[in-house]
C-alpha positions in Angstrom: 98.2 94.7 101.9 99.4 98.2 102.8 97.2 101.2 101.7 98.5 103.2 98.8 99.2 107.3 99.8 98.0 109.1 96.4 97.3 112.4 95.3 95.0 113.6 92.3 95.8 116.3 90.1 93.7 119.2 89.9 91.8 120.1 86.3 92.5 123.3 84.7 90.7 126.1 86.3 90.5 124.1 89.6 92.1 125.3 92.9 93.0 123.2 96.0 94.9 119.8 97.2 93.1 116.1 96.8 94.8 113.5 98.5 94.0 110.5 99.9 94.6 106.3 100.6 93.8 103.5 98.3 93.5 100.1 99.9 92.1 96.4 98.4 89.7 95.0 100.9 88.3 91.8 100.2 86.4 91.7 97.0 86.6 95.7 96.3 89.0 98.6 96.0 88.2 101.4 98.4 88.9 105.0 98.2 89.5 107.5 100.6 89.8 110.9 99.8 90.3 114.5 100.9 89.7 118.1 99.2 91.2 121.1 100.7 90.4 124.4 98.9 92.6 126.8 99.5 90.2 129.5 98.1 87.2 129.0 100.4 89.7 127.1 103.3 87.0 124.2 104.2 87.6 120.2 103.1 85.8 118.3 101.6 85.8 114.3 102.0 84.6 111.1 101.3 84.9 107.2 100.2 84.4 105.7 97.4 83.8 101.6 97.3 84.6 100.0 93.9 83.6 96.5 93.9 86.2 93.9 91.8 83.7 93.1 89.3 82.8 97.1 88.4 86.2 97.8 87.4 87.6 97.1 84.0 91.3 97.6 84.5 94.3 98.8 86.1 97.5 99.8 85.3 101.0 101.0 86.7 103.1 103.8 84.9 106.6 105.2 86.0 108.3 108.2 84.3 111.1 110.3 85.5 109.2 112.4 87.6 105.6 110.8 87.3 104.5 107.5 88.8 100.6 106.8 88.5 97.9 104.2 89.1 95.6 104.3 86.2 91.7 103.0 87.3 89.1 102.7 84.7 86.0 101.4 86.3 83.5 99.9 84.2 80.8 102.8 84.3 81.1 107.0 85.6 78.7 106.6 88.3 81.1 105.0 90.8 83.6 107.6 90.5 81.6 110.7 89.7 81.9 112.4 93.2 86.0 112.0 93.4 88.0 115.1 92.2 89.8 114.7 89.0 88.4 111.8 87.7 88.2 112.6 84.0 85.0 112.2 81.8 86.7 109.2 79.7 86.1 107.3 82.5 89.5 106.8 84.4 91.0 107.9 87.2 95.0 108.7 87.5 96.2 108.7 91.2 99.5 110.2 91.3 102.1 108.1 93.7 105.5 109.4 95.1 108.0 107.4 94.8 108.3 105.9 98.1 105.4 104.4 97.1 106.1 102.3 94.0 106.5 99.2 95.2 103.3 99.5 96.9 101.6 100.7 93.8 103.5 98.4 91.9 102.0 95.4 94.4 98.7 97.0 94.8 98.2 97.1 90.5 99.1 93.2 90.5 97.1 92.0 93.3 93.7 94.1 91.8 94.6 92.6 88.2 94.7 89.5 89.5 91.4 89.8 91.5 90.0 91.3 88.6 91.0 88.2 86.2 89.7 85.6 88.8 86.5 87.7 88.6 86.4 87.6 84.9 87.2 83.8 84.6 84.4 83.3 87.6 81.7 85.0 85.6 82.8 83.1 82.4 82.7 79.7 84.2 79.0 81.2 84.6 78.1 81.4 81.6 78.8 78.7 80.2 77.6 76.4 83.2 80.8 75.2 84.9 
């Protein structure tokens, strides 16, 4: 599967560009990411790996003028270190819109991984 161009938006009060890749590898959804300040001109970078079974959902949304995967991972911790991710616990990459059908694609395929995970650690439980 192709990796997914996004961009973050900025908080209030913050200054500067995050932009980055999303890709599904294997059994996790990885993260790439870049921070340019325009105030203090330096970039800051980094990955972040979220394995299948640490994320609760995902969703596609497409507006007018606003297209966005929607990640909520089961815990903060995972996501703490990438801009923008907001303190309920998701985090909204923006898409542009020659981009959809990849985001479109890339929300199915992790929904589905996601499901198999969830019917894998129910099969568990129960003993199957």
């Amino acid at each position: 599967m192709e990796a997914l161009p996004f961009t973050i938006r900025n908080r209030p009060g913050e200054a500067g560009e995050v932009s980055g890749i999303c890709r599904l590898d294997d059994a996790e959804l990885v993260l790439e990411w870049r921070r340019t300040s325009l105030i203090e001109r330096h970039a800051r970078s980094g990955t972040v790996r979220l394995p299948i079974e640490e994320i609760e959902g995902v969703q596609f949304r497409s507006a007018w003028f606003r297209r966005e995967l929607i990640l909520k991972p089961r815990s903060l911790a995972p996501i703490r270190d990438v801009p923008g991710a907001h303190d309920s616990g998701s985090l909204n990459l923006q898409v542009a819109r020659r981009d959809r059908e990849t985001a479109k694609e890339l929300a199915a395929s992790l929904g589905l991984s996601i499901s198999g995970h969830r019917i894998d650690r129910l099969g568990r439980s129960i003993g199957l």
